[in-house]
C-alpha positions in Angstrom: -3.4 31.3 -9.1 -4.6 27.6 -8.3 -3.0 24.2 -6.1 -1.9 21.9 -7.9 -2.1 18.0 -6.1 1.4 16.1 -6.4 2.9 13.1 -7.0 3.0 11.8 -3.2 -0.8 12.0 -3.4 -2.2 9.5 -1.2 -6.3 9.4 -2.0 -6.9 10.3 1.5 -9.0 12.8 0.5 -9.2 14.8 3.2 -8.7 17.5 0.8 -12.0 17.5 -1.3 -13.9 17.8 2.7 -12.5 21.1 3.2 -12.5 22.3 -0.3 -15.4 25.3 -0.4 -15.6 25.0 -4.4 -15.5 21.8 -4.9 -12.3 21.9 -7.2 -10.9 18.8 -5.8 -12.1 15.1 -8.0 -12.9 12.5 -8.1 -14.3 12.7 -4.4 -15.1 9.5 -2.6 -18.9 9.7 -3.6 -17.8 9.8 -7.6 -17.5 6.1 -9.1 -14.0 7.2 -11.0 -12.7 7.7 -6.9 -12.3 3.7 -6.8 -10.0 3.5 -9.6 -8.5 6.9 -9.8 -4.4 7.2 -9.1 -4.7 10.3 -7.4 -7.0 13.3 -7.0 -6.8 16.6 -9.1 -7.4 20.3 -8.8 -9.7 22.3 -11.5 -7.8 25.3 -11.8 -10.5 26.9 -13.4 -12.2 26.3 -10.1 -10.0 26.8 -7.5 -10.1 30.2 -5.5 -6.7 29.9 -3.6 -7.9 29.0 -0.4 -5.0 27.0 0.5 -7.3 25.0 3.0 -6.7 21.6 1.2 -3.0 22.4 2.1 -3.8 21.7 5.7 -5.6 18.9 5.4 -3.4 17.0 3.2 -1.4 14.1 5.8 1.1 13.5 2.9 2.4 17.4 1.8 1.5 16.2 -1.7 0.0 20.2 -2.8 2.0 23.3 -3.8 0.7 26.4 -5.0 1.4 26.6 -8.8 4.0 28.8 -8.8 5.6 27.1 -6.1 6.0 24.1 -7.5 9.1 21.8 -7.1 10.6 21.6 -10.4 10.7 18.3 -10.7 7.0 18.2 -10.0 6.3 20.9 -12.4 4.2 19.3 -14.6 2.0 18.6 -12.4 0.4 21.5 -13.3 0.0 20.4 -16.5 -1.6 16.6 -15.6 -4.1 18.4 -13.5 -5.3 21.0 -15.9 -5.4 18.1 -18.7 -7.6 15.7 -16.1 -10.4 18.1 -16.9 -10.3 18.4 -20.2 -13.2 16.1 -22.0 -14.2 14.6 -18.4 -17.9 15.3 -17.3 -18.1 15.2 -13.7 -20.9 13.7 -12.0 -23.8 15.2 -10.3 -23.9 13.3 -6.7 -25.0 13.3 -3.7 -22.2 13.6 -0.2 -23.1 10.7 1.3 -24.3 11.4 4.8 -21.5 11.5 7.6 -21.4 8.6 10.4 -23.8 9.2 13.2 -23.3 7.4 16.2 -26.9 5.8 17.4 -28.8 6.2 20.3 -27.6 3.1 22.4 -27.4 2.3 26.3 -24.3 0.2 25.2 -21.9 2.4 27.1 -18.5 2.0 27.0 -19.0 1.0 23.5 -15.7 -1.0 23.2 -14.5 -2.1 19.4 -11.0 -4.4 18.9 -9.1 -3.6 15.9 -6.5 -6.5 14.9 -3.8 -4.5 12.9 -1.6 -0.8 13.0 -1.7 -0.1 9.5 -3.6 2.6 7.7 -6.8 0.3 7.5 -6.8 0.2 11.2 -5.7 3.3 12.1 -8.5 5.1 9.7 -11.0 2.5 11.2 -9.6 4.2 14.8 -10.3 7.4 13.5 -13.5 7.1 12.7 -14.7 5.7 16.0 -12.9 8.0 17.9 -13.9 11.4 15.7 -17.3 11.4 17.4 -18.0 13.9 19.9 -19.0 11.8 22.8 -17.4 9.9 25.8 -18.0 6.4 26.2 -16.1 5.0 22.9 -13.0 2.8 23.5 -10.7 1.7 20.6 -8.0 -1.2 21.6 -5.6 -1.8 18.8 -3.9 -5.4 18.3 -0.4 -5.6 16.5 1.9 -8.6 16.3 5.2 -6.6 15.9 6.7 -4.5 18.4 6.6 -1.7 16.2 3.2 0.0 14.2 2.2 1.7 10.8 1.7 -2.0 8.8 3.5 -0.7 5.2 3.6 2.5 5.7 6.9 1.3 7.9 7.5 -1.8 6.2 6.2 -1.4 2.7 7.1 2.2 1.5 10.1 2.8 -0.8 13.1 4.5 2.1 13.5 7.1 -1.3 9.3 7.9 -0.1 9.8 9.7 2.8 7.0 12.3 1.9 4.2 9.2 1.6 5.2 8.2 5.2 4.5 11.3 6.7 0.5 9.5 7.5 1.6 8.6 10.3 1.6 11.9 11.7 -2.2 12.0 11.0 -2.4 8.3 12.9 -0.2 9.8 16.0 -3.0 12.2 16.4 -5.2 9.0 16.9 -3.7 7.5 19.3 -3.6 10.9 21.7 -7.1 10.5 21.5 -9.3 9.6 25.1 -10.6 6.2 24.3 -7.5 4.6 21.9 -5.1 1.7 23.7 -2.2 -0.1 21.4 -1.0 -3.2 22.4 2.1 -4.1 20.5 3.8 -7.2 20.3 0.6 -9.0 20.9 -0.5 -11.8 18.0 -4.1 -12.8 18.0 -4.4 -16.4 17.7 -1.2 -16.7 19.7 -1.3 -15.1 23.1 -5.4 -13.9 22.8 -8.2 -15.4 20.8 -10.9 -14.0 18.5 -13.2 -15.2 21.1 -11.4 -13.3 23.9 -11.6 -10.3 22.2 -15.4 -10.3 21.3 -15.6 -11.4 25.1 -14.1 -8.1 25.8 -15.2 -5.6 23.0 -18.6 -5.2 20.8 -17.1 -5.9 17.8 -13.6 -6.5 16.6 -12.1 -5.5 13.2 -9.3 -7.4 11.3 -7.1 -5.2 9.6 -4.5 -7.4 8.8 -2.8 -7.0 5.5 -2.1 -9.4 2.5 1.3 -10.1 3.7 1.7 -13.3 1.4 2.1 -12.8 -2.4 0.4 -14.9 -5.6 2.6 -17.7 -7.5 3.6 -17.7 -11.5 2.6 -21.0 -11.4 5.8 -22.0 -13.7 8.5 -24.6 -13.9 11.5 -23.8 -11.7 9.5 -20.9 -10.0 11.1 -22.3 -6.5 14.8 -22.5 -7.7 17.3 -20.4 -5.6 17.2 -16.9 -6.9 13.4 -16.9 -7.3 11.4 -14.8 -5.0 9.0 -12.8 -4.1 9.4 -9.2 -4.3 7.0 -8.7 -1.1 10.1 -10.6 0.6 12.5 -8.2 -1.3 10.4 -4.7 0.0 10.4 -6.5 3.7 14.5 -7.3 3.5 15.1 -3.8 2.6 12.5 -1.7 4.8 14.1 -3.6 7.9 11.1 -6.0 9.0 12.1 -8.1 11.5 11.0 -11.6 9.8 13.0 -10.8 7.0 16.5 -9.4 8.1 18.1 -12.3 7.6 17.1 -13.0 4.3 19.6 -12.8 1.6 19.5 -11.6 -2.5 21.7 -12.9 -5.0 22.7 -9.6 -6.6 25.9 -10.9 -8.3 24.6 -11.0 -11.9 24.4 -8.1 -14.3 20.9 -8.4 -14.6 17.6 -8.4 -12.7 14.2 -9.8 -14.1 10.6 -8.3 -12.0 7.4 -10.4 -13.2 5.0 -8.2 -12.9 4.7 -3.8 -13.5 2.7 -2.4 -10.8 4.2 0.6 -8.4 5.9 -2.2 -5.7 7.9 -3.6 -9.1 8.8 0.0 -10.1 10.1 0.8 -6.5 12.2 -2.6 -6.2 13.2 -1.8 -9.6 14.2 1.8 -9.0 16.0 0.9 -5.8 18.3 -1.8 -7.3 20.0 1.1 -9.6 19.5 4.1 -7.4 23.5 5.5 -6.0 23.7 3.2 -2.7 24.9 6.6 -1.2 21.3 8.4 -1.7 20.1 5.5 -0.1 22.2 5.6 2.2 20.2 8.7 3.6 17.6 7.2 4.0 15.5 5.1 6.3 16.5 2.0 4.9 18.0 -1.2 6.1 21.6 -1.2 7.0 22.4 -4.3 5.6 20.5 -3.6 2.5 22.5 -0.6 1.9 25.3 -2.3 2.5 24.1 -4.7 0.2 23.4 -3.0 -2.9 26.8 -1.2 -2.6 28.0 -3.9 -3.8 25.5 -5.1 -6.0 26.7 -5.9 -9.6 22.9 -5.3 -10.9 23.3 -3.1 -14.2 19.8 -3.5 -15.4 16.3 -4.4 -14.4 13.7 -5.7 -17.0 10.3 -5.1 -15.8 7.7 -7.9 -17.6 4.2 -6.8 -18.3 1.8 -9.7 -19.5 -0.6 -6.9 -20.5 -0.1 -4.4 -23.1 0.8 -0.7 -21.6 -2.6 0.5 -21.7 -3.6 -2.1 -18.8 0.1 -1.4 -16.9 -0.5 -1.7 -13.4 1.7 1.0 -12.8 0.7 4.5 -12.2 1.4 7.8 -13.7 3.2 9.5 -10.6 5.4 6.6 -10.3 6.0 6.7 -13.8 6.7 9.6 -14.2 9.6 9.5 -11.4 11.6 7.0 -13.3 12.5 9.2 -15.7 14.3 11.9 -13.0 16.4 9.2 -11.7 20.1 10.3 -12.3 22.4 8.4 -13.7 19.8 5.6 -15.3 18.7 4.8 -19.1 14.6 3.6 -19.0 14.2 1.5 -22.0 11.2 1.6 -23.9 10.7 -0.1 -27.3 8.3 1.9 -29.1 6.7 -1.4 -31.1 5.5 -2.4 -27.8 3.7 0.4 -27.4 1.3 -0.1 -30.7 -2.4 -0.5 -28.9 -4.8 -2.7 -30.2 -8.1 -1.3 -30.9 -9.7 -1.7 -28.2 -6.7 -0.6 -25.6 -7.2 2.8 -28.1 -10.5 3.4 -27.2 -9.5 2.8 -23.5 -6.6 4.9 -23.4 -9.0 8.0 -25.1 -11.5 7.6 -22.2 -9.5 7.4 -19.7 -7.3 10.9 -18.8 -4.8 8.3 -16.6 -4.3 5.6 -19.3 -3.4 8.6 -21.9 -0.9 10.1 -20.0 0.3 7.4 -19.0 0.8 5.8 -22.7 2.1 9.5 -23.3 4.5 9.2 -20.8 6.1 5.9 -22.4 5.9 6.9 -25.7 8.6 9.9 -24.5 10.7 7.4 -23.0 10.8 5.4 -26.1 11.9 8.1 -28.0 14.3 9.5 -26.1 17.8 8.8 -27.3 19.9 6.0 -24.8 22.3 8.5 -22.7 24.5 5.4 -22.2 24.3 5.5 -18.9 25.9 2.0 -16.9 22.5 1.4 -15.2 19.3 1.0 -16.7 15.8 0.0 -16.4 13.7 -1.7 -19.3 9.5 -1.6 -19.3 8.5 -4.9 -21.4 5.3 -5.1 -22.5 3.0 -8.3 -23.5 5.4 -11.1 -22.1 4.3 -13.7 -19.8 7.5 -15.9 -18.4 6.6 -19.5 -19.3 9.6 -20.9 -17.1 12.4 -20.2 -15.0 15.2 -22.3 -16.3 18.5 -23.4 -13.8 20.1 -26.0 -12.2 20.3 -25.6 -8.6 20.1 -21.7 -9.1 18.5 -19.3 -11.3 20.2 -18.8 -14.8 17.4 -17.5 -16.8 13.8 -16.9 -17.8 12.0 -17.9 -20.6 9.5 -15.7 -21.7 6.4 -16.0 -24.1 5.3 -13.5 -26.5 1.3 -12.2 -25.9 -1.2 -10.6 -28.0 -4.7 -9.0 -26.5 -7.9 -10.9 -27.6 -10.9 -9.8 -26.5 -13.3 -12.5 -25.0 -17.1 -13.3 -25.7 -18.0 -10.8 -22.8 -15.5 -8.2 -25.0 -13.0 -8.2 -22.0 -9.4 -8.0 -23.2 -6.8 -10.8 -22.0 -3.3 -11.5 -22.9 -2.9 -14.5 -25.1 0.4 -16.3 -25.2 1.8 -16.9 -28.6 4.5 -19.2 -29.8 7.2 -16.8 -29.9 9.6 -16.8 -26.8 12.8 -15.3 -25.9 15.5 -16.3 -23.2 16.4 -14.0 -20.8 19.4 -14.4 -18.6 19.4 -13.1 -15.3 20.5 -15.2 -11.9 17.6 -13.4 -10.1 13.6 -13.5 -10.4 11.3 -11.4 -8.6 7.8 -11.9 -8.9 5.5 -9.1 -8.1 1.8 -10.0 -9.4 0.2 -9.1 -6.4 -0.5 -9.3 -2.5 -2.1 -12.0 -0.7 -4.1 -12.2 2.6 -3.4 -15.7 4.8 -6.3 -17.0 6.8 -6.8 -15.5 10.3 -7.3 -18.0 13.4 -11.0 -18.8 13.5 -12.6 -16.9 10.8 -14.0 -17.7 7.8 -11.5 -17.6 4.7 -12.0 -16.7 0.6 -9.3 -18.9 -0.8 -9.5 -18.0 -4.3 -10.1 -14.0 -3.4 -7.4 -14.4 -0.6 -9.1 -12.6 1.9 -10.9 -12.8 5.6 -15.1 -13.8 3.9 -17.1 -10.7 3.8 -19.5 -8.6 2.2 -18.4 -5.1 2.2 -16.1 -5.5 5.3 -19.0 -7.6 7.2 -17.4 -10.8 8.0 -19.7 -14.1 6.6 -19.3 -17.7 6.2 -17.8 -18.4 3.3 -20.1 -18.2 0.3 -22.8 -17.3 2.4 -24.6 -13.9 2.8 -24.4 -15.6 7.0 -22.3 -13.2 9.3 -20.3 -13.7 11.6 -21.7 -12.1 14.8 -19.9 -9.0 16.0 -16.8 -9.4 13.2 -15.9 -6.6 10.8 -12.8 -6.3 8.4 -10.8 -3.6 6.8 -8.1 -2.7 3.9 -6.6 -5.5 2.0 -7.7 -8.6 3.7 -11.1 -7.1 3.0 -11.3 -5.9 -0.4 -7.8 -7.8 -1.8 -4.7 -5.7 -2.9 -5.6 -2.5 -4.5 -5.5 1.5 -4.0 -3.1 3.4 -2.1 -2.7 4.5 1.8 -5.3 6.7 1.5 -8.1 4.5 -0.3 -8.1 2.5 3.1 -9.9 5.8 5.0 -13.0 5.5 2.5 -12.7 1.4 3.1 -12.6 2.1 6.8 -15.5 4.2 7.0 -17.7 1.6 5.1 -16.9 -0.1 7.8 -17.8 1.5 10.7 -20.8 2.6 9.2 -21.6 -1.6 9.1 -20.8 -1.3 12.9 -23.1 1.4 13.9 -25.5 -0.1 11.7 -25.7 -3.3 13.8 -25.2 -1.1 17.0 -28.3 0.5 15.9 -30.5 -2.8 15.2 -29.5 -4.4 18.9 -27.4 -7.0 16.4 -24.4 -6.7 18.8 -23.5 -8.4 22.1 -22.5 -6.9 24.8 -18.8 -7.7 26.1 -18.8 -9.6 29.4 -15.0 -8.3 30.3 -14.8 -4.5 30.7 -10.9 -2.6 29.9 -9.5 -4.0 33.5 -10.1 -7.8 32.4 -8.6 -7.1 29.4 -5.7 -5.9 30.8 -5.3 -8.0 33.2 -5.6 -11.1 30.6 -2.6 -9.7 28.4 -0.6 -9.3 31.9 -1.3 -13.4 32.3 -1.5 -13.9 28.5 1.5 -11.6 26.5 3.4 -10.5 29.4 5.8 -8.6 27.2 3.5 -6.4 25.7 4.2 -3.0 24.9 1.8 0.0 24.7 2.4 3.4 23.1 5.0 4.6 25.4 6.8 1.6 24.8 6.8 2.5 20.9 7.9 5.9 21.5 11.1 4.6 23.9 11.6 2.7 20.2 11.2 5.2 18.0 13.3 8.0 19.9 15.7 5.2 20.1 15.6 4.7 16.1 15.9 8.6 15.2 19.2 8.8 18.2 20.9 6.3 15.8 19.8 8.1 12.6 20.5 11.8 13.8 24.5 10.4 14.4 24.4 8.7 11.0 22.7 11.2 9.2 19.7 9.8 8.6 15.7 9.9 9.8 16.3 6.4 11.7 17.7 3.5 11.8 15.2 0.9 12.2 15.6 -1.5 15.2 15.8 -4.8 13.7 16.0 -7.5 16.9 12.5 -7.9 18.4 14.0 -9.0 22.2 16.1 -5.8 21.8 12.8 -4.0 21.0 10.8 -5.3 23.7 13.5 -4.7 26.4 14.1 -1.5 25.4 10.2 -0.6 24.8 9.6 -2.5 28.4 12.5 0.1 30.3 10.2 2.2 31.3 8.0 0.1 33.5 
């Protein structure tokens, strides 16, 4: 009998530490771990341990025989990743050590409560000595980054991480200081004057333009603004969706245009139970959205999506997915990707089944396009359609493949636009700033002057605004270590100053400076708050929307 890893799989990989067989791949020390959608078990290998059970934050692995059924072929796509695949010989890397130092407190400032920062907290706080203090910096009233505001409601399995980063901040050593923006009420120079180093983990929150006629008409958004509106974030409540046409258009096919896409035909009643916005629910109950085109630029053996997520779509009740099987022809190239690479064939394996299967009619529907670029977005004072361009892959001189656009278009009416082609950091008060990468200047999450190899003394950074949009909640624990291990490496070499304000002049700065800040206690007066209201409505929680409301409440107990 062997585990089989699930589709909630985060890339944590927690799991391959405790594994005694080494049954668990790719690991973080194997290249494939960088681009990998999730990790898989060798069933040849695995002895039924059941420790990787444990260890998993997200619940995402089931014995074989236990398995959900609508995750049973799991079993399968794990098997199948080892077939053909020669895994590498490496080398663990060597686990953080903290250095010999008389720096004591050692004191680090970590801008940001998402899973970049809350693994960076981890880390720190894992070593078995006094002495290390972790103070944690977050705008918002509320933590977790996207694991609150960024996970689909109909996920509630991926958001169980932050049980895992609850554990963190129980530790001796951690402070959070919600409700306090850097820049704003503190400065990057008050926090090095307080803490050896300081970390940005602040998220891409922005997201890239089409760069297209009529892009900024009414009814043409971005779907980072969409996920916000519906997840409940408080500088997007307000927003509203024009959901009165028939159809919806997504530019772009990675997982966030699969989860806006899924949630705009899911029943409003499953959502309903869910952790999701009131007045999105509310919303989509009366939505008149029957179908949602999803546009690829790309053919589908370079889909952003992954296989978990695609695979989902097709248990969604109720819902056609629309595949048209000539889009699906691969050039020759894409072929020889797609037989290298276990993900891309299952993934073009999982298309090809939708595209054969027969239209069940159903009122709802969801179509995957494939090699279309939109060339314009056509209205008067409001979105009426898109026009789209037919591609073709060409390889270049350096035998990369890129979509061409051809003469061939096609009008697509829709009276809403969502774009989702990608994430993108905003500059951070006082640091250096990539423009065309969209993130905080570094080299390998060591902040430097902008195309410079120069850092900046004492100034580290972690997760997207690091390394751009890519991976999954759990790729931010390997990007976090790096990290840290860039910290103690300074720490070690004397290349860090010492603060000149201990933990009391801190605190007694945020009194004077952010005098409604709210600490962990606070959050937990929120969140009991929350889960009251969803326990009477059936539901996890209903997020707290109105930040004064928050504070007050969060503030009640001093």
């Amino acid at each position: 009998m062997a585990f089989v890893i699930t589709q909630p799989c985060c890339n944590d990989a927690s799991c391959t530490e405790v594994c005694p067989v080494d049954c668990i791949h790719p690991t973080p020390d194997e290249r494939a771990f960088k681009s990998t959608e999730m990790l898989y078990i060798d069933p040849e290998t695995c002895i039924d341990c059941g420790l990787c059970v444990d260890a998993c934050p997200v619940e995402a692995i089931f014995r074989d025989d236990d398995l959900p059924e609508a995750m049973a072929r799991y079993s399968k796509i794990n098997a199948d990743y080892f077939e053909g695949v020669e895994l590498e010989d490496f080398e663990p890397a060597p686990s953080l050590k903290f250095p010999k130092t008389d720096q004591d407190p050692f004191r680090v400032a970590i801008v940001g409560s998402g899973p970049s920062g809350f693994y960076a907290a981890r880390e720190l706080l894992a070593f078995k000595r006094s002495g290390i203090e972790v103070d944690m910096f977050d705008r918002l009233p509320t933590p977790w980054g996207l694991v609150r505001a960024g996970v689909a409601p109909d996920h509630p399995e991926t958001k169980a991480v932050t049980d895992l980063f609850a554990e963190v901040s129980r530790r001796p050593g951690f402070r959070l200081h919600l409700n306090v923006e850097v820049g704003k009420h503190i400065t990057h120079e008050d926090l090095l004057a307080h803490h050896h180093a300081v970390i940005y983990a602040v998220g891409a929150p922005s997201d890239r333009h089409l760069g297209i006629p009529g892009e900024e008409l009414p009814g043409s958004l971005a779907a980072t603004e969409f996920v916000a509106w519906y997840n409940g974030h408080p500088d997007y409540a307000d927003h509203s969706f024009d959901l009165t046409g028939s159809r919806a258009v997504i530019v772009g096919n990675g997982n966030v245009a699969l989860d806006v896409a899924r949630l705009l035909v899911v029943d409003p009643d499953v959502l309903a139970k869910t952790d999701m916005a009131e007045h999105a629910v509310e919303a989509l109950r009366s939505s008149a959205i029957e179908e949602v085109v999803l546009l690829g630029r790309r053919g589908p053996a370079q889909a952003a999506f992954t296989c978990p997520e695609l695979l989902a779509l097709g248990r969604l009740p109720d819902v056609d997915i629309i595949v048209d099987p000539a889009e699906l022809e691969l050039d020759e190239v894409s072929a020889a990707e797609v037989g290298a690479n276990p993900a891309k064939r299952l993934k073009l394996e999982i298309l090809r089944e939708y595209a054969a299967r027969p239209s069940a009619g159903h009122r709802k529907r969801i179509v995957l396009r494939f090699l279309v670029s939109p060339v314009e977005v056509q209205g008067a004072d409001h979105v009426t359609g898109l026009l789209v361009a037919r591609n073709e892959m060409v390889a270049g001189e350096d035998g990369a493949l890129r979509a061409r656009s051809t003469e061939q278009t096609e009008l697509l009416e829709t009276g809403l636009v969502l774009r989702s082609v990608g994430y993108r950091g905003v500059p951070v008060a006082d640091l250096p700033f990539d423009e065309q990468r969209g993130t905080i200047s570094n080299i390998g999450g060591r902040v430097t002057e902008v195309g410079t190899d120069v850092p900046v003394p004492g100034t580290y950074t972690a997760g997207w605004i690091k390394r751009g949009p890519s991976g999954v909640i759990g790729t931010n624990r390997q990007c976090a270590h790096d990290t840290i291990a860039l910290i103690l490496e300074d720490l070690a070499a004397d290349r860090l100053n010492p603060p000149k304000g201990d933990r009391e002049a801190l605190t007694t700065l945020l009194a004077d400076r952010a005098p409604e800040e709210l600490d962990w206690a606070g959050w937990k007066l929120i969140d009991a708050r929350e889960r009251e209201l969803g326990k009477a409505a059936g539901r996890p929680r209903v997020k707290m929307l109105d930040i004064v409301e928050m504070v007050s409440l969060g503030r009640s107990k001093s």
